[in-house]
Backbone bond lengths (Angstrom), bond angles and torsions (degrees), N, CA, C in turn:
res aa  C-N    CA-C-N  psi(-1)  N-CA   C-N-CA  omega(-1)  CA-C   N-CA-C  phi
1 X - - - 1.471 - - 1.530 111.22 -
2 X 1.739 123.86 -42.07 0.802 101.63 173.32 1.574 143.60 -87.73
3 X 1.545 82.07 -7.81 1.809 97.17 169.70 1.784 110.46 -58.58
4 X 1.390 109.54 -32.39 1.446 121.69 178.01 1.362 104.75 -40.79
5 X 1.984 101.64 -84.10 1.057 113.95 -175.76 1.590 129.13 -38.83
6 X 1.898 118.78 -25.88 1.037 111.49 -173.49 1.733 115.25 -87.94
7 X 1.543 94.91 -20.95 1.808 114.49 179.55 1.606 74.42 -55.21
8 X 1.406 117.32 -104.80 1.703 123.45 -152.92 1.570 115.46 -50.04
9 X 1.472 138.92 -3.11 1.223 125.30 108.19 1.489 142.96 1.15
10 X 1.342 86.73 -86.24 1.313 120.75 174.50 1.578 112.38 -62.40
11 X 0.911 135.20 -17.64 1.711 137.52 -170.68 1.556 93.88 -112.05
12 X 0.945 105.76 -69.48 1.921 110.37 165.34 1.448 106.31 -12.19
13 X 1.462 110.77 -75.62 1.599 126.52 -169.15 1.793 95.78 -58.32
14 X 1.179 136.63 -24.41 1.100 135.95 -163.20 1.170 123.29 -85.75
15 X 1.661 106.05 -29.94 1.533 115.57 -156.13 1.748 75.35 -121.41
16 X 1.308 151.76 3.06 0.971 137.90 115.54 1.321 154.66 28.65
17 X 1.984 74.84 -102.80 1.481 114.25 -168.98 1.968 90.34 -86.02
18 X 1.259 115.36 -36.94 1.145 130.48 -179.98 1.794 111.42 -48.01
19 X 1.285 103.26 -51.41 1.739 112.18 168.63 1.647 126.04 -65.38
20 X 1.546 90.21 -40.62 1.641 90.34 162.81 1.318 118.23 -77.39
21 X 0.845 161.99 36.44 1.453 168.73 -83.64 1.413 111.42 142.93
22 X 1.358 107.65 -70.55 1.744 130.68 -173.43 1.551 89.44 -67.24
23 X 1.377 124.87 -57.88 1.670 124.93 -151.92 1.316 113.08 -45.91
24 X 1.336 135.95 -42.39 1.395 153.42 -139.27 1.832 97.03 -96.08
25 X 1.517 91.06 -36.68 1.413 85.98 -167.69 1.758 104.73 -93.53
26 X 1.325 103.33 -25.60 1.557 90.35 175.70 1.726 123.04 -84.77
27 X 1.863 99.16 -11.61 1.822 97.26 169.00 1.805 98.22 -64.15
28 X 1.736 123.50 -48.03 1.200 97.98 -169.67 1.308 135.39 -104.22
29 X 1.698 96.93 32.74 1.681 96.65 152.22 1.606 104.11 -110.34
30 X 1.257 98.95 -1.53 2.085 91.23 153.17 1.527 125.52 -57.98
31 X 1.598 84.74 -54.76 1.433 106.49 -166.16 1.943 111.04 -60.29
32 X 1.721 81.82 -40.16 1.756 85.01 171.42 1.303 131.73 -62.86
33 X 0.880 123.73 -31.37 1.325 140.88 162.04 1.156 134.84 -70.92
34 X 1.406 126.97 -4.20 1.389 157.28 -165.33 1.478 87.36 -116.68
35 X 1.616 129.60 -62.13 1.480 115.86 -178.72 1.916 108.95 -66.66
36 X 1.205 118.40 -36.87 1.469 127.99 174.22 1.748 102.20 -30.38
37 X 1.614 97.56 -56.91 1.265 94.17 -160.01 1.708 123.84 -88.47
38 X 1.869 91.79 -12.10 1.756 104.47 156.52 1.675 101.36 -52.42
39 X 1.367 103.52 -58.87 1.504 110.78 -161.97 1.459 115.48 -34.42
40 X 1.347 114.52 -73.28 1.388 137.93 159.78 1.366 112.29 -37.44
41 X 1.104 141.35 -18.33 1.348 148.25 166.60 1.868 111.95 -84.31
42 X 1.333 110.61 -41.74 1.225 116.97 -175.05 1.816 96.95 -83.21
43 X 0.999 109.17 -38.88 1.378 103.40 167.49 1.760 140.36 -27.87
44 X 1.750 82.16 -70.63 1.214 108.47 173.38 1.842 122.69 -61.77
45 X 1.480 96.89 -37.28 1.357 110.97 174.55 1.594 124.57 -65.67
46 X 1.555 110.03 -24.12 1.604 132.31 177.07 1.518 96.81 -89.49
47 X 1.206 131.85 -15.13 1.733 133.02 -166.34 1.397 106.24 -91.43
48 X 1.644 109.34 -39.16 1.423 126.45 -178.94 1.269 121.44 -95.40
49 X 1.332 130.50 -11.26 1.250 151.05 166.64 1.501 131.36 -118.90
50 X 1.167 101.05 11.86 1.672 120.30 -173.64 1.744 109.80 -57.84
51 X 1.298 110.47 -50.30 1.295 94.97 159.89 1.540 136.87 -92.72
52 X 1.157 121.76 -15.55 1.337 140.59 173.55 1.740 110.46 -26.32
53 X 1.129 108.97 98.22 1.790 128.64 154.00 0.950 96.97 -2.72
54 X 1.382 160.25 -41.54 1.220 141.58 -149.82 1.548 100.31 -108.75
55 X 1.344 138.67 -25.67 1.408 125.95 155.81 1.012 134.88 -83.03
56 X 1.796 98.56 -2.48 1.717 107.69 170.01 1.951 102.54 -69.55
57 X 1.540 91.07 -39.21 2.048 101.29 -169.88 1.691 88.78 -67.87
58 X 1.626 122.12 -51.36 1.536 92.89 -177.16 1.549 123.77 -53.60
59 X 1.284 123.83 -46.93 1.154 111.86 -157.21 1.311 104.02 -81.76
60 X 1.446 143.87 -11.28 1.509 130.77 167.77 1.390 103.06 -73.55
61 X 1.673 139.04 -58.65 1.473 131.95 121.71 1.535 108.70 47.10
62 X 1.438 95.65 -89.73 1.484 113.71 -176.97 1.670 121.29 -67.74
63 X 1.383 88.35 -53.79 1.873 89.69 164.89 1.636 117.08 -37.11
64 X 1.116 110.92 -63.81 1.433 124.51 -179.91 0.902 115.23 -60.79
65 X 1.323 134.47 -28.64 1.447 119.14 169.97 1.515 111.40 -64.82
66 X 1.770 105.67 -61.91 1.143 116.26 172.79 1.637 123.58 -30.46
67 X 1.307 108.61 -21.43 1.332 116.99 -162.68 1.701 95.32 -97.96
68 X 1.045 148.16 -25.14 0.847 166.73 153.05 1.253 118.95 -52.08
69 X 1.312 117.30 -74.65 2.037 102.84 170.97 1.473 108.94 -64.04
70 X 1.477 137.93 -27.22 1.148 124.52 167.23 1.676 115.27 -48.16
71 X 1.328 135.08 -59.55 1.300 141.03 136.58 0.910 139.41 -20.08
72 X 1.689 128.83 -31.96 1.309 142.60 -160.87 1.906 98.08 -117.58
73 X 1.331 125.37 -4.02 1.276 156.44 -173.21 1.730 102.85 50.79
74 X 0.970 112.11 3.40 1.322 125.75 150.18 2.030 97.26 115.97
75 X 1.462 94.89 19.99 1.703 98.98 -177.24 1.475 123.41 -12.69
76 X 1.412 113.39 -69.05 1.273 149.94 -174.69 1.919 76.37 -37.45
77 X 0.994 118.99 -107.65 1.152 135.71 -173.43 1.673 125.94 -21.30
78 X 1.154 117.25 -49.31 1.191 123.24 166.30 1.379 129.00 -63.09
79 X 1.344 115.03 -26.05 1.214 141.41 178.24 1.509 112.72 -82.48
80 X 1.446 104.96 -23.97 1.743 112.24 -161.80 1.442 132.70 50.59
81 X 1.746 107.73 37.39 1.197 114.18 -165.38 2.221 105.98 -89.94
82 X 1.559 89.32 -7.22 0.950 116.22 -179.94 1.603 123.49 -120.62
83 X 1.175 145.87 136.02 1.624 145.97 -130.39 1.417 91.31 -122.01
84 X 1.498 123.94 116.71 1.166 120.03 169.28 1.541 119.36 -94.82
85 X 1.039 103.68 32.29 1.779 123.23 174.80 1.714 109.87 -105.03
86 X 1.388 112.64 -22.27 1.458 122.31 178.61 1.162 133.00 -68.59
87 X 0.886 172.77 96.05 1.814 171.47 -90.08 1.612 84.77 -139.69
88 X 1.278 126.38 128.75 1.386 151.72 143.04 1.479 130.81 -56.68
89 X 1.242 86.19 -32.01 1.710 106.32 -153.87 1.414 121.06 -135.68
90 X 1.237 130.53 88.69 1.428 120.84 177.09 1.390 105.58 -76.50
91 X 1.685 100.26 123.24 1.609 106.37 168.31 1.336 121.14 -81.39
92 X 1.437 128.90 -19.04 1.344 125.65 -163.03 1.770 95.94 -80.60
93 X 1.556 136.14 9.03 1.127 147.63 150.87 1.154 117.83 -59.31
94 X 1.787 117.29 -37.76 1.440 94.84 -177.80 1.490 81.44 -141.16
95 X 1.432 113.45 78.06 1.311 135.70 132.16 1.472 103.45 73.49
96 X 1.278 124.26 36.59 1.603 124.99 157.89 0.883 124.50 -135.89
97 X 1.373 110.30 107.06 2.080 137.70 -163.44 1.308 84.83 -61.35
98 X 1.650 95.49 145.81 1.192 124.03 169.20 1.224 147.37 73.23
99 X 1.440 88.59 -6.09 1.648 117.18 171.95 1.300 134.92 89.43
100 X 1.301 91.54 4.07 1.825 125.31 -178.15 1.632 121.05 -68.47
101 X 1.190 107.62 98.72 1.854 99.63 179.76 1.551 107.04 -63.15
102 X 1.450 108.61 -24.10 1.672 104.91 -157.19 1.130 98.62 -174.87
103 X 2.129 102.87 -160.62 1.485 112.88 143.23 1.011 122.22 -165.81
104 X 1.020 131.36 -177.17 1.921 133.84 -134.26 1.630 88.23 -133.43
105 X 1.147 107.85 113.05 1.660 113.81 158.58 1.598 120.63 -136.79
106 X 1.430 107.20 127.39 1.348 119.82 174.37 1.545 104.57 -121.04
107 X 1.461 113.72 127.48 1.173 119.50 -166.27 1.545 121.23 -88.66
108 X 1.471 110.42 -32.95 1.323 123.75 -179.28 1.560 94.78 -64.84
109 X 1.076 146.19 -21.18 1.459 128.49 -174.58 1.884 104.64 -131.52
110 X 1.129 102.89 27.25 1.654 112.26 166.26 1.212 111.33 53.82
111 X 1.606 135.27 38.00 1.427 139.95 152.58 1.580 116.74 -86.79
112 X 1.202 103.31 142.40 1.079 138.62 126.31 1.924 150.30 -151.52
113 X 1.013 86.79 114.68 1.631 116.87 -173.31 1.234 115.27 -79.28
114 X 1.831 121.00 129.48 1.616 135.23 -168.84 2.283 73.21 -85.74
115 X 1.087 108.32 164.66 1.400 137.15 -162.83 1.557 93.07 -114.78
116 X 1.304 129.43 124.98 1.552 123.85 153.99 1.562 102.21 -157.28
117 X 1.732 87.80 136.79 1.496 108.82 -169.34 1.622 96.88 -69.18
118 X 1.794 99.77 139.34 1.557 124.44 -177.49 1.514 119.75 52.32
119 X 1.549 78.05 147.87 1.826 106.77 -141.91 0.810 73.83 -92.17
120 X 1.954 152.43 81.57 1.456 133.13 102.32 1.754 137.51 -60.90
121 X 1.304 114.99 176.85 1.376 110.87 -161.09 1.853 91.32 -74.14
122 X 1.107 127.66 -36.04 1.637 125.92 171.64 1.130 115.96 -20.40
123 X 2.060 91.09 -77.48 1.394 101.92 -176.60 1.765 126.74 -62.36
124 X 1.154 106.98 -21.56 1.361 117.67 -175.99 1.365 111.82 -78.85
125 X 1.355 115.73 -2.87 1.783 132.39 168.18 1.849 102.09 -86.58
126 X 1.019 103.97 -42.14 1.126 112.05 174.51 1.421 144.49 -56.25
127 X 1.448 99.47 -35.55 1.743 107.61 -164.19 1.732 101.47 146.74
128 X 0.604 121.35 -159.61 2.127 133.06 -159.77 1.768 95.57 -99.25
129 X 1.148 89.73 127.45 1.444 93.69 -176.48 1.224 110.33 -118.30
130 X 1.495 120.75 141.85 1.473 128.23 177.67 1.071 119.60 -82.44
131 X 1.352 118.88 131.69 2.242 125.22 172.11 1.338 104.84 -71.88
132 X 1.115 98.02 101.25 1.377 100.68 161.64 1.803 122.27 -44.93
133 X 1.267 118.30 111.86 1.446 97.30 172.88 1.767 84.24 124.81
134 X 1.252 116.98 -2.83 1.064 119.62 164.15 1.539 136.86 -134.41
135 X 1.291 128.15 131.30 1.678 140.79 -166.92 1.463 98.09 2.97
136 X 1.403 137.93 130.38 1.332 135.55 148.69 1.360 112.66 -49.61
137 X 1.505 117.12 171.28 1.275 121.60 -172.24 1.772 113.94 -96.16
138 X 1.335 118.04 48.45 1.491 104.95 -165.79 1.640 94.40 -130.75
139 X 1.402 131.80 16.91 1.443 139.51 149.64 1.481 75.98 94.21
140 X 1.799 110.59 -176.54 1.581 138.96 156.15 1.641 91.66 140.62
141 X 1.179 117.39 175.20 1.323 136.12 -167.58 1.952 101.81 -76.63
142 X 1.314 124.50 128.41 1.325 115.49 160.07 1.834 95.93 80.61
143 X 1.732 89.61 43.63 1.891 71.94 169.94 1.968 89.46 -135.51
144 X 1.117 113.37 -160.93 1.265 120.55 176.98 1.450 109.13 -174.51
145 X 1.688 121.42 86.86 1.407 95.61 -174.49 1.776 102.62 -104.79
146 X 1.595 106.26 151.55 1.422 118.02 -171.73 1.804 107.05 -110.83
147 X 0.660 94.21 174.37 2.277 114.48 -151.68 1.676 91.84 -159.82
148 X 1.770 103.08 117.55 0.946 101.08 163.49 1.869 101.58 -116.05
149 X 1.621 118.23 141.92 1.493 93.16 165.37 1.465 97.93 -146.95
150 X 1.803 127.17 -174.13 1.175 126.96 -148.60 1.912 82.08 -78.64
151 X 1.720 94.45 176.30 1.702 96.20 157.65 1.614 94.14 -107.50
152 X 0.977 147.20 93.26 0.881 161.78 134.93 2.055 116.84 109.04
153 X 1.040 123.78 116.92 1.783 124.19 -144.78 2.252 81.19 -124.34
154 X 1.251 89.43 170.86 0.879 110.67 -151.77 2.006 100.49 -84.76
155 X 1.144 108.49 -8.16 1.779 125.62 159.94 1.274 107.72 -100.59
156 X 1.428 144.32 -43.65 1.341 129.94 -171.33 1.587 112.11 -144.97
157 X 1.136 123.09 -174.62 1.158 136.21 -175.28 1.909 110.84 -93.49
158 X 1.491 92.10 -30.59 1.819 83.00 -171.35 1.034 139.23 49.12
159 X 1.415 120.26 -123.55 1.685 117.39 168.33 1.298 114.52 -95.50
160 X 1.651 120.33 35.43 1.648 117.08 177.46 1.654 110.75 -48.19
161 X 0.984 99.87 -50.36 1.582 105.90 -171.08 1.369 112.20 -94.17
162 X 1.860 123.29 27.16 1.424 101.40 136.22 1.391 145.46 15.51
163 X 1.237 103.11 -122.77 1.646 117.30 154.43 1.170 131.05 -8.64
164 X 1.481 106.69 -31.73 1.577 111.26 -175.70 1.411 118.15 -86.80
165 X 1.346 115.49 -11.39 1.445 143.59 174.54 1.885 103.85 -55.77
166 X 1.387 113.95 116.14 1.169 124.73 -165.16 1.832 103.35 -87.35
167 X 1.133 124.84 170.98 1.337 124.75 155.35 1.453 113.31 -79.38
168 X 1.416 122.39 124.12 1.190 122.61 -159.46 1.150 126.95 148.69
169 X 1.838 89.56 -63.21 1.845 114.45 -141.48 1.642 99.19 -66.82
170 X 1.092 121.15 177.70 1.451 121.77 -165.37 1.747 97.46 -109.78
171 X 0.890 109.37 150.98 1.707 112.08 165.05 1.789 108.38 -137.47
172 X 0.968 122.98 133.98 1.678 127.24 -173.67 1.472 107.13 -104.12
173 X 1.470 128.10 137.36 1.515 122.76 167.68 1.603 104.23 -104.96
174 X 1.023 125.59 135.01 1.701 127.71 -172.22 1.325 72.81 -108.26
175 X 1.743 104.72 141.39 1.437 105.86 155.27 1.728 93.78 -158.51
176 X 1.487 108.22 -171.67 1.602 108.38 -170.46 1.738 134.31 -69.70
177 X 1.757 78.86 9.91 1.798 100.12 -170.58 1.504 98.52 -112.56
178 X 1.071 94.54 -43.53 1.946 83.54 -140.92 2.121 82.96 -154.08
179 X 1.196 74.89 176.23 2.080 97.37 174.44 1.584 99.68 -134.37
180 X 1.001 115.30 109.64 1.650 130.31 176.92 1.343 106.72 -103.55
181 X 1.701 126.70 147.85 1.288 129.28 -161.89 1.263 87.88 -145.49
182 X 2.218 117.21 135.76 1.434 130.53 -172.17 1.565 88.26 -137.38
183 X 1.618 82.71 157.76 1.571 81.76 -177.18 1.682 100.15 -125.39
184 X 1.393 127.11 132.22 1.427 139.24 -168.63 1.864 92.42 -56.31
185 X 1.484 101.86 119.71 1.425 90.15 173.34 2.081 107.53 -129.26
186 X 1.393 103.20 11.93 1.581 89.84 171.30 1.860 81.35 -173.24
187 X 1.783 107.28 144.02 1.482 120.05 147.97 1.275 126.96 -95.86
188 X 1.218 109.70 -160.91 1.892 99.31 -167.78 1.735 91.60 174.83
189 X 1.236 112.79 131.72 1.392 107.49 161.25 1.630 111.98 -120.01
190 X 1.371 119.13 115.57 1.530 133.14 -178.52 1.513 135.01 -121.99
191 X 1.087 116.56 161.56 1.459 110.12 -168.74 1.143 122.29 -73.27
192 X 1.342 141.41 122.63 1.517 141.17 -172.29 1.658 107.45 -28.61
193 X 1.693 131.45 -31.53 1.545 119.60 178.66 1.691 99.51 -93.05
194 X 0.813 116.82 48.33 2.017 109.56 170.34 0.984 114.41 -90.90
195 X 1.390 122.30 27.66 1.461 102.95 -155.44 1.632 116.91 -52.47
196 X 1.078 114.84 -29.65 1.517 113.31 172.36 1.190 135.09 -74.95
197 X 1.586 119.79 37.29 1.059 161.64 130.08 1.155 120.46 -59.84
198 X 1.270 136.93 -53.87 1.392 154.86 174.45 1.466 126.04 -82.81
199 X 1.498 101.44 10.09 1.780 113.31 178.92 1.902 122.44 -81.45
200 X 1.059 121.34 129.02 1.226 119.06 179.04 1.980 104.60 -53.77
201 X 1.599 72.89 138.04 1.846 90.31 -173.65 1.599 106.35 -90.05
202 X 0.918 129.01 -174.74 1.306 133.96 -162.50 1.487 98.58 -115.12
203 X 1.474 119.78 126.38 1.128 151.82 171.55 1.536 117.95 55.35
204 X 1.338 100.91 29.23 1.941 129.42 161.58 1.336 119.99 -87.52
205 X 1.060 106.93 129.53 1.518 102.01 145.74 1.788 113.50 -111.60
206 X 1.747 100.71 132.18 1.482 98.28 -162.58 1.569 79.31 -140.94
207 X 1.509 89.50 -173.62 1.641 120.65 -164.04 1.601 102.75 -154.10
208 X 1.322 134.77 123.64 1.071 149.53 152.57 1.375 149.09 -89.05
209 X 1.569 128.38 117.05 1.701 103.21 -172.30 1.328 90.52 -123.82
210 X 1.502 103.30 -179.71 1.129 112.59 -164.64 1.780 110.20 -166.15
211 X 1.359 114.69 126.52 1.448 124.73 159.56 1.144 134.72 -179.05
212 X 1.402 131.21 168.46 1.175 158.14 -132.92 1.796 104.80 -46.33
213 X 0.886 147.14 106.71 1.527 143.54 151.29 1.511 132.22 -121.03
214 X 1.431 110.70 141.03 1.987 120.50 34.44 1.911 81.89 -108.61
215 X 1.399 91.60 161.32 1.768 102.03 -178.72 1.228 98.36 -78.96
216 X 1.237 124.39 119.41 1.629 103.41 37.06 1.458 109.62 -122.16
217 X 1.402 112.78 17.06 1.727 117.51 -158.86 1.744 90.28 -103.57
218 X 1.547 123.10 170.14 1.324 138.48 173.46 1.324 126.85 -112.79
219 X 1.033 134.44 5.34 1.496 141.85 -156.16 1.753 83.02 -88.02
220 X 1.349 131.74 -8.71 1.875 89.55 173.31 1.887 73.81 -145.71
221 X 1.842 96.18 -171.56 1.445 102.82 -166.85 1.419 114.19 -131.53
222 X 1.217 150.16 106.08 1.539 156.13 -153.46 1.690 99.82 -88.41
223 X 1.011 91.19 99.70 1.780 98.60 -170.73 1.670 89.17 -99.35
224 X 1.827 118.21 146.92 1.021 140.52 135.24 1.472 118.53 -101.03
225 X 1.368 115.62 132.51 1.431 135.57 176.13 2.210 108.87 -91.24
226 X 1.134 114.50 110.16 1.102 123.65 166.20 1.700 117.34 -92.54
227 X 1.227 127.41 148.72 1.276 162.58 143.97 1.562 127.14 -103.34
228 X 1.445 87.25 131.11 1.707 109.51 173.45 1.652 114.00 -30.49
229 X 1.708 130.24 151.99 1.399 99.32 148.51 1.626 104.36 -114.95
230 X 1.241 135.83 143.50 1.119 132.20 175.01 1.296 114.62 -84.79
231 X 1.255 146.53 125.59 1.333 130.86 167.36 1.440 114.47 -107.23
């Protein structure tokens, strides 16, 4: 009897350790597939609406803003007189379900991320979230847009592997125009209030990410610095 009890013990502890193991990997080929099918959705929606007036008004929209914190040196923001957790902008106005500007893929570390304006805890369940108060995601000279996402959440991996991101590696922004490609050219580890760290540089176009360090704790922030690629 008690050899019993220690066999099914013993198998118990096995099939376990076996689930914690399996779990991680089957939330993020859920999760992948759940953005797959945003993807394919945002697709189709840019195929059928590609020219439609209303993404001509977003993307000048966006220019102008952009054009504006470049000018405005991004005050509002640095100061935090303004909440970069807030959404500005409802997209499902000019015809993009779900609230998705885009998405963020870096290949060397197997992301890709649906895009949603402001870095609240929602969006950050979601996929890479944008700071409000910083460059939109549609490239031009003198912008800087920033992506905050988990280092690793309890559906996917996200930006777990940060860090592992080489100088070089390429990162792509999908958005309702175009697919633009930056290449990681410096890291930085900083304190969650830097914000002036995260300010558009002068006569760049860059891309920023950003999260939680060292994993699994938050008290500082593992920033990658992106650059344009020109071809």
């Amino acid at each position: 009897m008690r050899r019993n009890v220690k066999l099914i013990i013993e198998l118990s502890l096995f099939l376990l350790g076996l689930a914690i193991l399996i779990y991680p990997m089957i939330t993020n080929y859920l999760y992948d597939k759940k953005v797959e099918k945003l993807e394919n959705n945002y697709n189709e929606t840019i195929e059928i609406n590609g020219q439609d007036k209303k993404l001509n008004d977003l993307f000048k929209l966006l220019e102008e803003k952009n054009r504006i914190l470049y000018e405005t040196h991004q005050d509002s923001f640095i100061k935090q007189t303004i909440s970069y957790e807030k959404e500005e902008i409802d997209l499902t106005k000019y015809g993009l379900n779900d609230n998705i500007i885009g998405f963020l893929q870096i290949p060397s570390i197997d992301v890709n991320l649906p895009i949603y304006l402001g870095a609240n805890n929602g969006n950050m369940r979601l996929g890479a979230a944008h700071l409000t108060g910083t460059s939109y995601p549609i490239g031009g000279t003198n912008t800087n847009a920033v992506f905050a996402a988990h280092r690793g959440f309890y559906a996917a991996k996200m930006f777990r592997h940060i860090d592992s991101i080489k100088i070089g590696d390429s990162l792509f922004i999908k958005n309702f125009k175009e697919t633009i490609e930056y290449k990681a050219v410096k890291t930085e580890v900083i304190a969650p209030e830097k914000l002036d760290k995260l300010t558009i540089q002068d006569n760049k176009d860059m891309v920023t990410i950003m999260s939680c360090h060292p994993f699994p704790y938050d008290y500082q922030r593992y920033i990658v610095y992106f650059e344009r690629t020109i071809n």
